[in-house]
C-alpha positions in Angstrom: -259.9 18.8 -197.8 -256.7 20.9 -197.0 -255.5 24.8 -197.4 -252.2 24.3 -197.0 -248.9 24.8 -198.4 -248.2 21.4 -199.3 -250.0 21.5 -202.1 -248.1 19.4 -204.7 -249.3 22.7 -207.6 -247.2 24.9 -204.8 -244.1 22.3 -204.1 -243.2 21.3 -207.4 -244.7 17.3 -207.3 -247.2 18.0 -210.3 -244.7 18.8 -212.3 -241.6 17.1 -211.6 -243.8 14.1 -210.6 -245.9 11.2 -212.6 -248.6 10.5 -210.2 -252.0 11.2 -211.3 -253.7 14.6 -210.2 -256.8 17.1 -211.3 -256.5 21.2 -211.3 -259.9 22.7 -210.9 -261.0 26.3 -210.9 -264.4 27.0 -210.2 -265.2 29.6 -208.0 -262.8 32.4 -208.8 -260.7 32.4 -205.9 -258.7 29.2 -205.7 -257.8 26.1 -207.4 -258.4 22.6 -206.5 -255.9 20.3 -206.5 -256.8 17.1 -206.5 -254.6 13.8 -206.2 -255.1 10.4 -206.6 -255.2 7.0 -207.5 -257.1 5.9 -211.2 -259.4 3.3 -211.8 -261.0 2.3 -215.1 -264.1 0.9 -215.3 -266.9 -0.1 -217.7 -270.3 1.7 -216.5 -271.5 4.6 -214.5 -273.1 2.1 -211.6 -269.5 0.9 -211.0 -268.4 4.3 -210.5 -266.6 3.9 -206.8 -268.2 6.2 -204.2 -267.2 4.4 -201.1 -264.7 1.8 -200.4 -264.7 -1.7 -199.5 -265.5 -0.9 -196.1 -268.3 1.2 -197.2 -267.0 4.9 -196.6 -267.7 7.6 -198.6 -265.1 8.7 -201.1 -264.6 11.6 -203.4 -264.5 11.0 -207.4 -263.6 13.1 -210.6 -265.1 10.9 -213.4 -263.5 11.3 -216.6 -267.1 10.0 -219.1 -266.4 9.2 -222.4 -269.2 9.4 -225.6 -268.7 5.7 -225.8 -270.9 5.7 -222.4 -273.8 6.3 -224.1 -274.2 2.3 -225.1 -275.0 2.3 -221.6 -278.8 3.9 -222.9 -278.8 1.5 -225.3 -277.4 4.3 -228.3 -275.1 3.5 -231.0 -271.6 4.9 -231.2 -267.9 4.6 -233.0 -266.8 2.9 -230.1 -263.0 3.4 -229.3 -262.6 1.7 -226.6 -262.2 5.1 -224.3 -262.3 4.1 -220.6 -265.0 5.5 -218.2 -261.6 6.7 -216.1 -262.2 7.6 -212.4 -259.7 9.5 -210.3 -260.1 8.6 -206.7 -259.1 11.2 -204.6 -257.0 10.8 -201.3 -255.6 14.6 -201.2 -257.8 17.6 -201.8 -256.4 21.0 -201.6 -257.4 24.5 -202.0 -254.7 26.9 -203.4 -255.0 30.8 -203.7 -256.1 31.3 -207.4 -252.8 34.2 -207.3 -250.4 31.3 -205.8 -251.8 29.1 -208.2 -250.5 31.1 -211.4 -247.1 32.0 -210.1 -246.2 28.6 -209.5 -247.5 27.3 -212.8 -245.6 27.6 -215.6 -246.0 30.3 -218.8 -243.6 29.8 -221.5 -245.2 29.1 -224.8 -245.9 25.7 -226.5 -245.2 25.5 -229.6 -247.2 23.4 -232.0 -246.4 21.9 -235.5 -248.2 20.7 -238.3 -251.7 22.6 -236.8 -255.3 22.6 -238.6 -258.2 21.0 -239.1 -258.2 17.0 -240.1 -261.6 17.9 -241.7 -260.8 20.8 -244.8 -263.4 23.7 -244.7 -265.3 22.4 -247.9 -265.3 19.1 -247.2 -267.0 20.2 -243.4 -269.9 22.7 -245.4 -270.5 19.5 -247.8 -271.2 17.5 -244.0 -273.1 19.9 -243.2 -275.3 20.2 -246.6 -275.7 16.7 -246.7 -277.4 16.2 -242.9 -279.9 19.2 -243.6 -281.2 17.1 -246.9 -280.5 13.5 -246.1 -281.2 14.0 -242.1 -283.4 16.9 -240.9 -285.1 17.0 -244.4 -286.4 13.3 -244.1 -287.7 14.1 -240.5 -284.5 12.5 -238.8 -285.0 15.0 -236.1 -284.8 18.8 -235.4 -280.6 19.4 -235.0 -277.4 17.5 -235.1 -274.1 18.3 -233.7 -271.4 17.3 -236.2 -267.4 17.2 -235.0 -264.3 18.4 -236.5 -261.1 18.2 -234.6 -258.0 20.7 -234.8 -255.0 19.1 -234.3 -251.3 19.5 -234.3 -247.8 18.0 -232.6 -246.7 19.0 -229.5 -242.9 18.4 -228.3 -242.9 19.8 -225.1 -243.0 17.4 -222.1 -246.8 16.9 -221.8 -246.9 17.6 -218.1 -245.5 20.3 -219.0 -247.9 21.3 -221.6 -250.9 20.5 -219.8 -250.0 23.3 -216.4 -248.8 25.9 -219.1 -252.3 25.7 -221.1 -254.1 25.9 -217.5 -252.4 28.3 -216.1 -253.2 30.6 -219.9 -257.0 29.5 -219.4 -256.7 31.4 -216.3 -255.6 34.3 -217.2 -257.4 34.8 -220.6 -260.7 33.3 -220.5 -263.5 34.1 -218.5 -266.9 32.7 -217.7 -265.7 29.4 -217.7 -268.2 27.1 -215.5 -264.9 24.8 -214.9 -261.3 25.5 -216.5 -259.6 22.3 -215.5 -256.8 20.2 -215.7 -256.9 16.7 -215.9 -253.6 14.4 -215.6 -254.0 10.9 -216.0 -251.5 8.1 -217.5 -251.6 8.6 -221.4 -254.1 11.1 -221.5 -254.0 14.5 -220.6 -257.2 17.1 -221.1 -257.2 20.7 -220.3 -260.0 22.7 -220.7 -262.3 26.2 -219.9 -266.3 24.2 -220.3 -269.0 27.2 -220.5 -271.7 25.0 -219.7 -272.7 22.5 -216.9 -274.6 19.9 -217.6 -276.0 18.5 -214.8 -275.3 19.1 -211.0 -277.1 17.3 -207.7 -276.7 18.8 -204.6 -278.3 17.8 -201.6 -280.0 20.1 -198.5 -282.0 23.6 -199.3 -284.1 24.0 -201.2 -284.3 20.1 -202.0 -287.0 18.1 -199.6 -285.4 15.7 -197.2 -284.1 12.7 -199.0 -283.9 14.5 -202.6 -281.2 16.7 -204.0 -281.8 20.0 -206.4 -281.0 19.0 -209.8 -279.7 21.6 -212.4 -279.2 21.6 -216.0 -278.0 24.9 -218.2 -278.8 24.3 -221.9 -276.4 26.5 -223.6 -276.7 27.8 -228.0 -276.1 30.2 -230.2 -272.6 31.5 -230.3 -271.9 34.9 -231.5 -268.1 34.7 -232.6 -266.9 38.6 -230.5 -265.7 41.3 -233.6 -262.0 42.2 -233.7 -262.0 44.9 -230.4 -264.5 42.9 -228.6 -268.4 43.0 -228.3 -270.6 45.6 -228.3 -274.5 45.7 -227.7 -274.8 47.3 -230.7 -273.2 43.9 -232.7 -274.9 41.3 -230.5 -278.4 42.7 -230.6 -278.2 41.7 -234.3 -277.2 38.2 -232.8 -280.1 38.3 -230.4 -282.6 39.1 -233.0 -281.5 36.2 -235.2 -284.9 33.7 -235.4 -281.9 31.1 -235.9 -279.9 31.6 -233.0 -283.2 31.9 -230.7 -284.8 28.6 -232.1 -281.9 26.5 -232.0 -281.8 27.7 -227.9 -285.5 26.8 -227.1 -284.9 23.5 -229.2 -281.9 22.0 -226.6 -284.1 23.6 -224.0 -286.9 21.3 -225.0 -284.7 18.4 -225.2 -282.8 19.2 -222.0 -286.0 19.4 -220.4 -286.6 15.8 -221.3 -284.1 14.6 -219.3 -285.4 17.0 -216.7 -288.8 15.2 -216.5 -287.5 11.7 -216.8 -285.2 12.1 -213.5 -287.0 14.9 -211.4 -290.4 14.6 -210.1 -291.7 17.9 -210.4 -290.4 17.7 -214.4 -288.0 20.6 -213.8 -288.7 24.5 -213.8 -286.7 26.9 -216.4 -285.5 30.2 -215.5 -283.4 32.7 -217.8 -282.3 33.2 -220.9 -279.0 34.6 -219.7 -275.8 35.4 -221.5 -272.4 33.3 -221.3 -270.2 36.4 -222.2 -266.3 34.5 -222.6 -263.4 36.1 -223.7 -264.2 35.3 -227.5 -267.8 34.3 -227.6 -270.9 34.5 -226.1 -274.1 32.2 -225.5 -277.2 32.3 -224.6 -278.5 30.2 -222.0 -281.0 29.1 -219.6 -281.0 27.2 -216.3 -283.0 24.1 -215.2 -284.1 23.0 -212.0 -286.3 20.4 -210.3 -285.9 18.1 -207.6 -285.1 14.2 -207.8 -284.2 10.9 -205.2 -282.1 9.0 -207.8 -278.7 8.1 -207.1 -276.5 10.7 -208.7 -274.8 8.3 -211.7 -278.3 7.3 -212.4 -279.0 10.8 -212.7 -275.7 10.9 -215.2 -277.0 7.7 -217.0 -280.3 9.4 -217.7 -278.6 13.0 -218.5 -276.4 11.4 -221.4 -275.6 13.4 -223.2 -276.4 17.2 -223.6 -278.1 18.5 -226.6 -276.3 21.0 -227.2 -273.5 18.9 -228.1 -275.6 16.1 -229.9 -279.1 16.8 -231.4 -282.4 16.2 -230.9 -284.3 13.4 -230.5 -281.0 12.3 -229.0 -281.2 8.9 -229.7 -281.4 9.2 -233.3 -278.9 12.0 -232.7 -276.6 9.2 -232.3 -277.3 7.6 -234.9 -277.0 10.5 -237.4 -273.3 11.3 -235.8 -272.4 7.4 -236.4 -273.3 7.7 -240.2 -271.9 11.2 -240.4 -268.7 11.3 -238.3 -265.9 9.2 -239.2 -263.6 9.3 -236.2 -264.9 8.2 -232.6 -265.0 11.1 -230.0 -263.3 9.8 -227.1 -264.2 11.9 -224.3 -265.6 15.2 -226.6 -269.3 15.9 -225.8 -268.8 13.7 -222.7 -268.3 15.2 -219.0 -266.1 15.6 -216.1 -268.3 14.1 -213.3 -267.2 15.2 -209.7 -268.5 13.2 -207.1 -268.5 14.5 -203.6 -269.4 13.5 -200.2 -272.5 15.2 -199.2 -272.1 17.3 -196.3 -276.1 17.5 -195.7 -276.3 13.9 -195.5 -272.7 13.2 -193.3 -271.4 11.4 -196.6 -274.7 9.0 -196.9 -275.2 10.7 -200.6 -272.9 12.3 -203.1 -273.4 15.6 -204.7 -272.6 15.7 -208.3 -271.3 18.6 -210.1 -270.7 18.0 -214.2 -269.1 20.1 -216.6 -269.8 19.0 -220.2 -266.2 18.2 -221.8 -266.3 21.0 -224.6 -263.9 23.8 -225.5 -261.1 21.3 -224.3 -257.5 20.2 -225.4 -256.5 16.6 -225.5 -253.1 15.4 -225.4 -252.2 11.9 -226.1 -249.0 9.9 -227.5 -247.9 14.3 -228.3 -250.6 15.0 -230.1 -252.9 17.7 -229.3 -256.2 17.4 -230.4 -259.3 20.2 -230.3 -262.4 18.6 -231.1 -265.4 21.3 -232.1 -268.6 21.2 -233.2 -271.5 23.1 -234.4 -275.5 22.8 -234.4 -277.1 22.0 -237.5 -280.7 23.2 -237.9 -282.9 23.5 -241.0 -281.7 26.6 -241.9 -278.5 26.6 -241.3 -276.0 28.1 -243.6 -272.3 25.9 -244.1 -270.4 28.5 -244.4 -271.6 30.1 -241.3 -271.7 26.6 -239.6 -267.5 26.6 -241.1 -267.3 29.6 -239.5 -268.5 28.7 -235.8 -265.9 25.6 -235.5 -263.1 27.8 -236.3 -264.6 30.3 -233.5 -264.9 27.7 -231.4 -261.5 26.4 -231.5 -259.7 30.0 -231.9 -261.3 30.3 -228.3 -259.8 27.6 -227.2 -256.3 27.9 -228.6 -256.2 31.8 -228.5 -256.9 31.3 -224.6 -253.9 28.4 -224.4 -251.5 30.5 -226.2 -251.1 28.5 -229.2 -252.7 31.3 -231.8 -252.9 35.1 -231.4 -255.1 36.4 -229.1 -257.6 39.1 -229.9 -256.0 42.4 -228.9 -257.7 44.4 -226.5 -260.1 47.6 -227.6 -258.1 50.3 -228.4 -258.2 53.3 -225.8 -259.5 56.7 -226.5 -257.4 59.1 -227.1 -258.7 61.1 -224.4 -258.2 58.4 -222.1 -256.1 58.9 -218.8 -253.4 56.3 -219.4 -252.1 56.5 -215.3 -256.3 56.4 -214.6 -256.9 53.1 -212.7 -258.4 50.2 -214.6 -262.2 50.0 -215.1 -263.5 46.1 -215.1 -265.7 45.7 -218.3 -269.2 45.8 -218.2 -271.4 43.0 -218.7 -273.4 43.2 -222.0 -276.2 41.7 -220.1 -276.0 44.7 -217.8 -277.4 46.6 -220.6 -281.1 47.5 -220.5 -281.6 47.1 -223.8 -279.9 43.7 -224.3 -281.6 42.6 -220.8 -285.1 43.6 -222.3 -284.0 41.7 -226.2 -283.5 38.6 -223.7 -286.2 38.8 -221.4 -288.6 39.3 -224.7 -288.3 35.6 -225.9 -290.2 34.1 -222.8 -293.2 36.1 -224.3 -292.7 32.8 -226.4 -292.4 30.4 -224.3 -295.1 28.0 -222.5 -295.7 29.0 -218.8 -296.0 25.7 -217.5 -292.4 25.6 -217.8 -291.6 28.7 -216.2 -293.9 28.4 -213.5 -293.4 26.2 -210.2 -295.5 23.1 -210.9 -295.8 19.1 -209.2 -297.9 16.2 -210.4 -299.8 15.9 -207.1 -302.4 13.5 -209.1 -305.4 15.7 -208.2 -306.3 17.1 -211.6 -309.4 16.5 -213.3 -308.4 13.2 -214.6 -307.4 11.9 -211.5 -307.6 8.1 -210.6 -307.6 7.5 -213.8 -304.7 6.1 -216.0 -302.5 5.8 -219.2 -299.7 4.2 -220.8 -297.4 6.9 -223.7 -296.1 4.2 -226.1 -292.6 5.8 -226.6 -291.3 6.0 -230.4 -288.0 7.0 -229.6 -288.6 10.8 -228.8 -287.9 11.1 -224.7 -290.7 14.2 -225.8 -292.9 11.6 -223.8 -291.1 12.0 -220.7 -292.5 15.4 -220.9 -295.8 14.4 -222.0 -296.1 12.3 -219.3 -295.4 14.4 -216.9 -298.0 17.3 -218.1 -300.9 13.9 -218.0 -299.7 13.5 -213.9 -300.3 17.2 -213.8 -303.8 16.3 -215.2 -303.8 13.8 -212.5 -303.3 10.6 -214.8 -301.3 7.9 -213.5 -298.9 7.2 -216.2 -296.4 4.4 -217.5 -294.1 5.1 -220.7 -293.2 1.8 -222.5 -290.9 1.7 -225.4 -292.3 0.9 -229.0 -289.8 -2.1 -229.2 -291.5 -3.5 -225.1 -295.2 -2.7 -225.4 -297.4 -6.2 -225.2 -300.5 -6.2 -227.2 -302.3 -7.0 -223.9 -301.0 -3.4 -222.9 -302.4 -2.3 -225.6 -305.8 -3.7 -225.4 -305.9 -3.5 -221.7 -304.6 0.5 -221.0 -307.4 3.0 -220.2 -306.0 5.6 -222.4 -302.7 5.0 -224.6 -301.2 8.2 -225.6 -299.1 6.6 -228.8 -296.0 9.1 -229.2 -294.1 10.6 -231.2 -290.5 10.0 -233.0 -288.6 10.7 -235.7 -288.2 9.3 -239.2 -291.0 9.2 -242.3 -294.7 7.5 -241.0 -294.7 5.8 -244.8 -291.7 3.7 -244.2 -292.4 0.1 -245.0 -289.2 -1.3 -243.5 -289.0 0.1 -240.4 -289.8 -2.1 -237.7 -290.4 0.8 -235.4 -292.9 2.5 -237.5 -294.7 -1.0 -238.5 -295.1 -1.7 -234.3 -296.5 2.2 -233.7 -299.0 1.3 -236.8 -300.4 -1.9 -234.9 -300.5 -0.1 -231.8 -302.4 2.6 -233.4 -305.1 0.1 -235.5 -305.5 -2.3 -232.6 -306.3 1.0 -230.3 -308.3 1.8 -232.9 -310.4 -1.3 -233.8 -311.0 -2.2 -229.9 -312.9 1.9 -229.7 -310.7 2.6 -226.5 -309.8 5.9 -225.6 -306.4 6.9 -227.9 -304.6 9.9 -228.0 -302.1 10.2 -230.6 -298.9 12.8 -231.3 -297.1 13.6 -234.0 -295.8 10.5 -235.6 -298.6 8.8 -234.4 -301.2 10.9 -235.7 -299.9 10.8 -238.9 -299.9 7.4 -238.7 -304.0 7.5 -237.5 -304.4 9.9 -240.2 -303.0 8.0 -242.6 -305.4 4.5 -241.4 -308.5 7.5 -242.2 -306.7 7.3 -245.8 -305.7 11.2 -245.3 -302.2 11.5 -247.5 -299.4 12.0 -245.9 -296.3 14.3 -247.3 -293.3 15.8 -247.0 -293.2 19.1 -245.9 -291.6 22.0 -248.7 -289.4 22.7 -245.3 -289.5 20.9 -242.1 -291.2 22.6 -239.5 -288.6 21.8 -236.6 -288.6 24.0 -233.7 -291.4 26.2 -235.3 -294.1 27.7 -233.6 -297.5 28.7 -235.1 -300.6 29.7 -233.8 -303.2 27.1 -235.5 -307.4 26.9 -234.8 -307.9 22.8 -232.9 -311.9 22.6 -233.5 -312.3 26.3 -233.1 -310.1 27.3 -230.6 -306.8 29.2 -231.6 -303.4 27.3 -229.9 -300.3 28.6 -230.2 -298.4 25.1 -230.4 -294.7 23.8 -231.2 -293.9 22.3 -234.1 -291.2 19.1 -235.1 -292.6 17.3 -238.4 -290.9 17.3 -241.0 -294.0 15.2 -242.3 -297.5 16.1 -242.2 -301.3 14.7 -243.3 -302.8 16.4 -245.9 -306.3 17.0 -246.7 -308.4 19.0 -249.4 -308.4 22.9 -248.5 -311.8 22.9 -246.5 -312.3 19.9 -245.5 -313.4 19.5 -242.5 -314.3 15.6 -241.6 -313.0 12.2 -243.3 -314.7 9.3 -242.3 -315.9 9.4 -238.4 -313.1 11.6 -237.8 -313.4 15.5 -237.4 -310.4 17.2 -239.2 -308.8 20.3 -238.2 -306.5 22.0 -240.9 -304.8 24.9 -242.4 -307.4 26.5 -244.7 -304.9 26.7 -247.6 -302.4 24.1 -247.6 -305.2 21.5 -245.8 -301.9 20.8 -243.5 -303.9 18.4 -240.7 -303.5 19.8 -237.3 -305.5 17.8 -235.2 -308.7 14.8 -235.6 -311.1 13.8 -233.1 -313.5 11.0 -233.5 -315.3 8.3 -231.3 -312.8 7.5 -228.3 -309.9 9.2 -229.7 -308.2 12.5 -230.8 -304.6 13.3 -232.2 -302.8 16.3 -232.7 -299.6 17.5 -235.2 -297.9 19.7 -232.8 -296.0 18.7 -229.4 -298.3 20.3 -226.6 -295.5 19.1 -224.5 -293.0 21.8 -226.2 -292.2 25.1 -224.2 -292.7 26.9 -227.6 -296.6 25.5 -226.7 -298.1 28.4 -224.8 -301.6 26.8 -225.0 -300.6 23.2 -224.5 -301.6 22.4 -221.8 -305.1 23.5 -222.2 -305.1 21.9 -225.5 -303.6 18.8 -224.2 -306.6 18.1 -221.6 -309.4 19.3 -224.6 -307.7 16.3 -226.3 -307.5 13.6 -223.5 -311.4 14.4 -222.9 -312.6 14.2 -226.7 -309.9 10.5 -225.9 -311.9 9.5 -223.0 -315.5 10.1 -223.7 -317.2 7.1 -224.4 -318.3 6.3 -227.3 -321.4 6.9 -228.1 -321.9 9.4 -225.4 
């Protein structure tokens, strides 16, 4: 790296040039500059960290939505390529020499607004609450629109103009960037990273610190700006604080499938920008995998998506026309470690959101917002065009909100007084702090799978339904000192089945009653077979529904799906407060209280099933895995027991 005044931002070359080059701001002091030469390639694993003769080299990884084939998820696929800039010239410039060499006059735009018409977007959105969450497709889905208009301005042009406004009007950007490359251009202010890997303290040697930040619920700022008193109101909305701990959950996924220790979370915070703010949290846990298999595992955020994320895809095939290119995807630098002397890479990964593209002069703003079960359209209308007013009002190309006025008492020569957080208020710091009360302390709390729990040497294999919720599940059974394997419903032998000493048979989305599935027609052999050999067999969610249903207890829909809910429900006469995501349950007579062999715990009025035990196996609705499960993991090792005594005994 350099500090120079070569700089190609500071001489002129960036713009009056055509070689490739990256602008970064990240720490609030200077810019990056970053220059290079750009290689395409087709999967994360052939990203190029060293050369040929095996040095370490730097890399900003453009990662397009398409990547996600790479996890075996469907996509429009558009053919964008997985675009690495190679870097040969690093520079640091003086964030104030940065903005007076950059250029400021404005960029006109032509033909703006939305390819998607308002009513046509709430009609989207209508439909995936019935047709998608409503038939237990999962528990949210991110679903695009994109602002576009013309641009006639030299695009190089464009692009440093746009920067250089991104860094004068918005704040509490994670990255604003630039990113040059031939025939495509994308400038950008991302609140949230994804995923970072950084080697040394506090990691153990030969492991890096992985960190995720899980960002939802946007409260759109009031003309004059925020004020505690408008975004308590925000706060308080059950919405808003449910769709948070949902992405958590499903961030937290990805946690435990890449970090040993499953990942610790820590927050909520607030992401205060210059026209909205977020609640967040942060995730952290520690992990030995190469840092693009951490990015292959990490694909893609929640927040951005849905969840189950697999079958996220799926609903934004059916229900998104267009392909994304690179929207929802990430900038992925690659560094040299400097705890290692360049024999690992650091990673640091801003999700590509809140970011303009420019292509062929066409400027395109893709946008999205999170779809839950009680979500409103016109409110979800609403949030795009927030979202994309921040982005445009920061670049110039609408009106920006005007400041507050000034009292008229003020001192107009009195110096200028930065604004205070609204997270420095006490009563907005207590409104946040308040929804841990919530919130599972397994999660919160520093915890390992050391194997030395009171199941330990024994084992189990969680037979995954498409819901990475068993990554999760899995690692609270190490905690119990189980040693586990998850195998995918589509890759689990029969002899696996008859052979495990516990199979925890997991959960996923879509309706148990489907006869043409394929999916659930495997996850009902699994659960008869376990079932006719005696073994011990837990089952979750979809699976119990599907044991409950071979006891010939009904299953049904629910009157509203129960997605991201948490209830505090009696499991053979204990209370639990547990975390809910059926949109299906098993339904029993109000008071009954056995079928068959099986001992049935249920809701006293509606006969909702809860939980069953029986003779070397137990099953439970909720997801004891969830951090909106408080009592899961107490519940979860009741359940494992009741699944492991033997029968008879």
């Amino acid at each position: 790296m350099t500090d120079d005044a070569q700089s190609p931002l500071l001489n002129g070359a960036l713009l009056h040039g055509d070689a490739p080059f990256a602008l970064i701001a990240r720490d609030g002091v200077t810019v990056e500059v970053l220059t290079g030469d750009v290689i395409d390639v087709d999967l994360l694993a052939d990203i190029p960290l060293t050369n040929a003769g095996g040095t370490a080299r730097e890399v900003l990884a453009l990662v397009p939505f398409r990547q996600v084939r790479e996890r075996g998820f469907v996509c429009h696929d558009d053919g964008a390529p997985l675009r690495c800039l190679v870097v040969t010239d690093h520079h640091h410039v003086p964030l104030a020499d940065a903005l007076s060499a950059l250029p400021s006059a404005a960029i006109p735009l032509r033909d703006a607004g939305f390819d998607i018409p308002d009513e046509e977007y709430a009609a989207v959105v209508r439909r995936v609450i019935s047709d998608e969450i409503g038939r237990g497709e999962g528990a949210n889905f991110v679903i695009r629109r994109d602002f576009t208009a013309a641009v006639d301005a030299d695009e190089r042009t464009a692009a440093l103009t746009w920067f250089r406004a991104l860094l004068e009007h918005e704040r509490g950007a994670y990255w604003t960037f630039a990113i040059v490359t031939p025939g495509h251009i994308a400038v950008g202010a991302s609140p949230e990273a994804h995923v970072s890997a950084h080697t040394g303290a506090p990691a153990p040697h030969g492991a890096s610190t992985v960190t995720m930040n899980p960002i939802s619920g946007t409260f759109r700022h009031p003309a004059g700006g925020a004020t505690a008193a408008t975004l308590t109101e925000f706060l308080e909305s059950t919405k808003e604080t449910e769709e948070l701990f949902m992405v958590v959950d499903e961030e937290l996924k990805m946690m435990s499938a890449v970090c040993s220790d499953g990942g610790r979370i820590t927050g909520p915070h607030l992401k205060e920008m210059s026209r909205l703010t977020h609640t967040e949290y942060v995730l952290r846990g520690f992990s030995t995998l190469d840092p693009r298999d951490i990015l292959r595992e990490t694909m893609f955020a929640p927040t951005v998506t849905g969840s189950p994320m697999q079958n996220a895809c799926t609903v934004i095939t059916r229900h998104e026309t267009t392909p994304r290119g690179y929207y929802s995807g990430v900038a992925a630098l690659f560094t040299p470690s400097e705890a290692t002397g360049g024999a690992t890479h650091d990673l640091d990964a801003p999700i590509l959101i809140r970011t303009a593209y420019l292509v062929d002069g066409r400027l395109r703003v893709p946008v999205g917002a999170t779809l839950v079960r009680h979500s409103d359209p016109y409110g979800e209308v609403s949030e795009t065009h927030g979202k994309a007013a921040g982005v445009l009002g920061a670049i110039g190309a609408v009106p920006r909100d005007a400041p507050t006025p000034a009292s008229p008492t003020d001192d107009p020569d009195a110096p200028a007084v930065e604004r205070r957080l609204l997270a420095d208020d006490p009563a907005i710091a207590s409104l946040l702090a308040s929804r841990n009360a919530r919130l599972a302390a397994f999660w919160l709390n520093p915890q390992d799978s050391s194997g030395d729990g009171p199941f330990a040497g024994r084992s189990a294999i969680v037979v995954d339904a498409e819901d990475r919720f068993t990554t999760m599940l899995a690692h609270q059974l190490r905690h119990l000192g189980l040693a586990v394997t998850i195998v995918p419903w589509s890759e689990v032998s029969d002899a696996q089945v008859d052979a495990a000493e516990l199979i925890v048979s997991g959960p996923g989305p879509g309706d148990p009653r489907d006869p043409d599935s394929p999916r659930m027609q495997r996850m009902r052999e699994v659960v008869s077979r376990r079932r006719a050999s005696s073994r011990p067999l837990l089952a979750v969610c979809l699976s119990h529904q599907i044991l409950a249903d071979s006891l010939g207890i009904e299953l049904a829909p629910l009157a509203r799906p129960h997605q991201g809910m948490q209830h505090t429900v009696d499991v053979f006469g204990e209370p639990a407060s547990i975390g809910f995501y059926n949109t299906f349950t098993a339904r029993v007579a109000p008071g009954t209280t056995s079928v068959g062999d099986a001992d049935v715990a249920a809701d006293p009025d509606s006969g909702d099933v809860y939980a069953l035990r029986g003779p070397g196996f137990a099953s439970v609705q909720g997801h004891l895995e969830s951090i909106l499960s408080r009592d899961g993991m107490a519940t979860l090792e009741r359940l494992v027991t009741q699944a492991l005594t033997p029968v008879g005994a």
